[in-house]
BAMAR-670400 format. One record per residue (C-alpha): x, y, z. Coordinates in Angstrom, 3 decimals, always signed. Layout:
REM BAMAR-670400
{atom {X, Y, Z}}
...
REM end
This chain:
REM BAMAR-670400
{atom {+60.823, +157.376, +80.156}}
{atom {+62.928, +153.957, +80.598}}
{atom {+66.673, +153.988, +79.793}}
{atom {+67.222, +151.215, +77.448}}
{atom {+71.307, +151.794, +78.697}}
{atom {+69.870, +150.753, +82.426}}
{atom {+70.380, +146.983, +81.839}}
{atom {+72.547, +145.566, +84.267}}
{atom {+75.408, +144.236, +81.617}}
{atom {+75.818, +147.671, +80.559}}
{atom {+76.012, +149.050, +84.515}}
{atom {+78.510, +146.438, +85.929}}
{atom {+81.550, +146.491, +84.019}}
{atom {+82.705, +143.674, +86.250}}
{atom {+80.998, +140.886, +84.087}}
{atom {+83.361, +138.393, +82.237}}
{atom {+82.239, +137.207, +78.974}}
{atom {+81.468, +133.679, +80.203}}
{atom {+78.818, +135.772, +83.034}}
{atom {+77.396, +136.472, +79.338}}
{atom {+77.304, +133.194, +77.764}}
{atom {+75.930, +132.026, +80.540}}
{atom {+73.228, +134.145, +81.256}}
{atom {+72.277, +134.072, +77.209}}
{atom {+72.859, +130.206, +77.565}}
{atom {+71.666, +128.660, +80.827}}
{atom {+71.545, +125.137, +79.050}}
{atom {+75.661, +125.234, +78.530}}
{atom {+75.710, +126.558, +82.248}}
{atom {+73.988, +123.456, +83.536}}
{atom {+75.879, +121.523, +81.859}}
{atom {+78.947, +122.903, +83.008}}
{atom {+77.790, +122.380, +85.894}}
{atom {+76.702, +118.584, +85.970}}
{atom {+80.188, +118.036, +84.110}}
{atom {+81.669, +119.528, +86.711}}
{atom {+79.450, +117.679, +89.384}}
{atom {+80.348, +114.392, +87.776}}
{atom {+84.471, +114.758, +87.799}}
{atom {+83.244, +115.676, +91.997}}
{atom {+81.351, +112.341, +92.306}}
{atom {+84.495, +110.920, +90.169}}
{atom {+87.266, +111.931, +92.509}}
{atom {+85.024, +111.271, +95.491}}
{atom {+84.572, +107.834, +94.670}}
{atom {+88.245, +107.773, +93.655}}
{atom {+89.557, +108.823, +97.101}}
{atom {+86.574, +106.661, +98.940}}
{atom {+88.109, +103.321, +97.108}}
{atom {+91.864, +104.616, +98.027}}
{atom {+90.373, +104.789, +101.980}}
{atom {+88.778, +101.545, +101.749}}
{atom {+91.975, +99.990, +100.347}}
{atom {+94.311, +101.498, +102.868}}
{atom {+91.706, +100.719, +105.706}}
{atom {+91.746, +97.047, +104.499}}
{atom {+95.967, +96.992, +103.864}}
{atom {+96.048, +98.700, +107.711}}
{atom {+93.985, +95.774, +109.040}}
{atom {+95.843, +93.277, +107.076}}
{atom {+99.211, +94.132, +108.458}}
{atom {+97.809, +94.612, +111.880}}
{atom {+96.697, +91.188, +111.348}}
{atom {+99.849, +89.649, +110.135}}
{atom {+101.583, +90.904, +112.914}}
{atom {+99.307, +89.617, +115.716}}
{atom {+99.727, +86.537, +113.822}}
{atom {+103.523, +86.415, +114.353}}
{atom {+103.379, +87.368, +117.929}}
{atom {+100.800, +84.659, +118.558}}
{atom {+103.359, +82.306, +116.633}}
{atom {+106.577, +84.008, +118.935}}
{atom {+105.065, +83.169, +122.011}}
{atom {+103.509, +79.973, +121.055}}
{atom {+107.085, +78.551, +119.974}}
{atom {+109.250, +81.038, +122.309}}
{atom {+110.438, +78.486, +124.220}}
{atom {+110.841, +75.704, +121.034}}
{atom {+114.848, +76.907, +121.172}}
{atom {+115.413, +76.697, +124.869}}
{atom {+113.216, +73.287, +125.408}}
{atom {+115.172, +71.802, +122.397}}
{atom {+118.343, +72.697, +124.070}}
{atom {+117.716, +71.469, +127.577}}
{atom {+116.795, +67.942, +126.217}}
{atom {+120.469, +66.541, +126.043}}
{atom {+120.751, +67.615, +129.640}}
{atom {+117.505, +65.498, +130.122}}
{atom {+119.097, +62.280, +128.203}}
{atom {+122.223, +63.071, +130.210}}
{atom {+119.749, +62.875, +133.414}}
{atom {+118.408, +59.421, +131.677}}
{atom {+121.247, +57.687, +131.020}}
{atom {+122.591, +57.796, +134.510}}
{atom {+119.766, +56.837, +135.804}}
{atom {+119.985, +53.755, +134.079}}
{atom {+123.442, +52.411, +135.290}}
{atom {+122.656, +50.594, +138.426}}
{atom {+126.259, +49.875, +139.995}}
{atom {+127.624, +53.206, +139.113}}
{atom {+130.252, +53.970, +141.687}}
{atom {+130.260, +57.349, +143.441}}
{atom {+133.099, +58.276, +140.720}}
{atom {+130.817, +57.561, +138.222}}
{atom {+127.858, +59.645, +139.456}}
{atom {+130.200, +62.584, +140.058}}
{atom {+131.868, +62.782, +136.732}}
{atom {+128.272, +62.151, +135.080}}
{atom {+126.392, +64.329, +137.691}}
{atom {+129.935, +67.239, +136.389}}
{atom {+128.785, +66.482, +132.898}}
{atom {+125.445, +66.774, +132.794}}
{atom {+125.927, +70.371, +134.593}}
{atom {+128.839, +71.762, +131.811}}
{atom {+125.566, +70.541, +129.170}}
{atom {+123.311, +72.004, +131.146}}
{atom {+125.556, +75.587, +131.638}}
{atom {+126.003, +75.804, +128.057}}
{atom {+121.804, +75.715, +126.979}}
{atom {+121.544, +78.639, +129.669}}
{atom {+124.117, +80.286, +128.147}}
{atom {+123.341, +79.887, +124.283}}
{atom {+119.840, +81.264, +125.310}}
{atom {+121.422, +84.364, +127.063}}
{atom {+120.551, +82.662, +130.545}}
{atom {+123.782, +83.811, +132.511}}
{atom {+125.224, +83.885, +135.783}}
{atom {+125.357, +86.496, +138.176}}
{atom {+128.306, +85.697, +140.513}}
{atom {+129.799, +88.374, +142.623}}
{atom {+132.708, +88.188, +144.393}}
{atom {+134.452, +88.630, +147.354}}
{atom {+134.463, +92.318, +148.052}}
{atom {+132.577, +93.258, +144.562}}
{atom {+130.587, +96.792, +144.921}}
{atom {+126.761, +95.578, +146.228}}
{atom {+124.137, +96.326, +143.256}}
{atom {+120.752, +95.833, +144.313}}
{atom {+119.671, +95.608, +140.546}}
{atom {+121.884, +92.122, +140.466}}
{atom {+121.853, +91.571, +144.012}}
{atom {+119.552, +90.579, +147.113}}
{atom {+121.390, +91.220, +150.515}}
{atom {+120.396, +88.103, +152.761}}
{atom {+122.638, +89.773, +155.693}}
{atom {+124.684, +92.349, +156.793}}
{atom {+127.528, +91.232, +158.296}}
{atom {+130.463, +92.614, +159.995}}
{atom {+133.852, +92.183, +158.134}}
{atom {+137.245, +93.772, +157.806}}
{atom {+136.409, +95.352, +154.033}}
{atom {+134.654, +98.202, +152.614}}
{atom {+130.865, +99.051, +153.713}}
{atom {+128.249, +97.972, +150.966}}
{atom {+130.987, +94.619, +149.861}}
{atom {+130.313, +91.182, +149.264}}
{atom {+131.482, +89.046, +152.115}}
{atom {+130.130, +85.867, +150.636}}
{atom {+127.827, +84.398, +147.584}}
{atom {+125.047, +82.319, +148.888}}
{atom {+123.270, +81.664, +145.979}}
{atom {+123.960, +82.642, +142.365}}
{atom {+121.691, +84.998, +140.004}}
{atom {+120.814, +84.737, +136.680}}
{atom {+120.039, +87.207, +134.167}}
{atom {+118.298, +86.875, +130.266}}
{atom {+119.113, +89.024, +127.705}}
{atom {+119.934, +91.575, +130.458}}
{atom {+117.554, +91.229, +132.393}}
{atom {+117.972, +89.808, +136.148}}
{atom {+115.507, +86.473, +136.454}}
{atom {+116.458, +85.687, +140.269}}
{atom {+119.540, +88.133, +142.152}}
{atom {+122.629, +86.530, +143.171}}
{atom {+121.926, +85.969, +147.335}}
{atom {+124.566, +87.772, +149.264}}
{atom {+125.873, +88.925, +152.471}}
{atom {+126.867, +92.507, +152.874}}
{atom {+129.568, +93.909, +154.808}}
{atom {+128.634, +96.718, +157.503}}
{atom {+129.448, +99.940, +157.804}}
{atom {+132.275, +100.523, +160.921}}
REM end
């Protein structure tokens, strides 16, 4: 009564050869399969050492670089101190003379300012001076008064006090009066 053609090779022609093989040989099958387990493992380990090492080069350069800000702002001001200290000998050395006329003290107190005017400016440290009938800009400018005069509305009249800017940016606004409108 049994079909010997009932077997399940001969009803599912959708079997490969290797189905075969491996169903006749289950010891090649496992160990295509732990072969296959171990080149997993392999590449896992492989791509967990390439994280590791890219985690530690990530922290490394993140480190380097708080490193050099810490060192920017430590010696940030090394230029600009080094600078101003010629203006402080200046200061010094007329200090020292003790029958300096009023000549004296002027052309030394003149120098001292040119040395002085130079370190602000060879560390971007410049002037903001409007002038007489210059546009108002409140970026640059801080309006003391408003005052009436015989120019344009929103003018300089007069500079009370200069500005000064660093690398574009204002540090204190020039102190002005501002003409009215009419």
């Amino acid at each position: 009564m049994s079909d010997t053609n009932n077997s399940p090779e001969t009803q599912n022609p959708d079997n490969t050869a290797s189905d075969e093989s491996a169903m006749s040989d289950p010891a090649a099958a496992q160990t295509d399969v732990h072969a296959e387990l171990a080149e997993l493992k392999a590449k896992s380990a492989e791509l967990a050492d390439q994280f590791l090492r890219a985690k530690a080069e990530a922290e490394n350069a993140r480190r380097r670089a708080d490193e050099e800000v810490s060192k920017a702002r430590k010696f940030a001001l090394e230029s600009f101190a080094e600078s101003l200290l010629p203006v402080a000998d200046s200061l010094e050395a007329g200090l020292i003379i003790k029958d300096a006329t009023t000549e004296q003290l002027r052309e030394g107190t003149q120098a001292t300012l040119r040395q002085l005017l130079a370190a602000l400016e060879r560390n971007k440290v410049l002037a903001i001076e409007p002038a007489t009938g210059a546009k108002f800009d409140p970026h640059q400018h801080q309006a003391i008064s408003v005052v009436p005069a015989d120019q344009e509305a929103n003018t300089v009249v007069n500079l009370l006090q200069k500005g000064y800017t660093i690398a574009d940016r204002v540090l204190r606004p020039a102190l002005v009066t501002v003409a009215a409108p009419k």
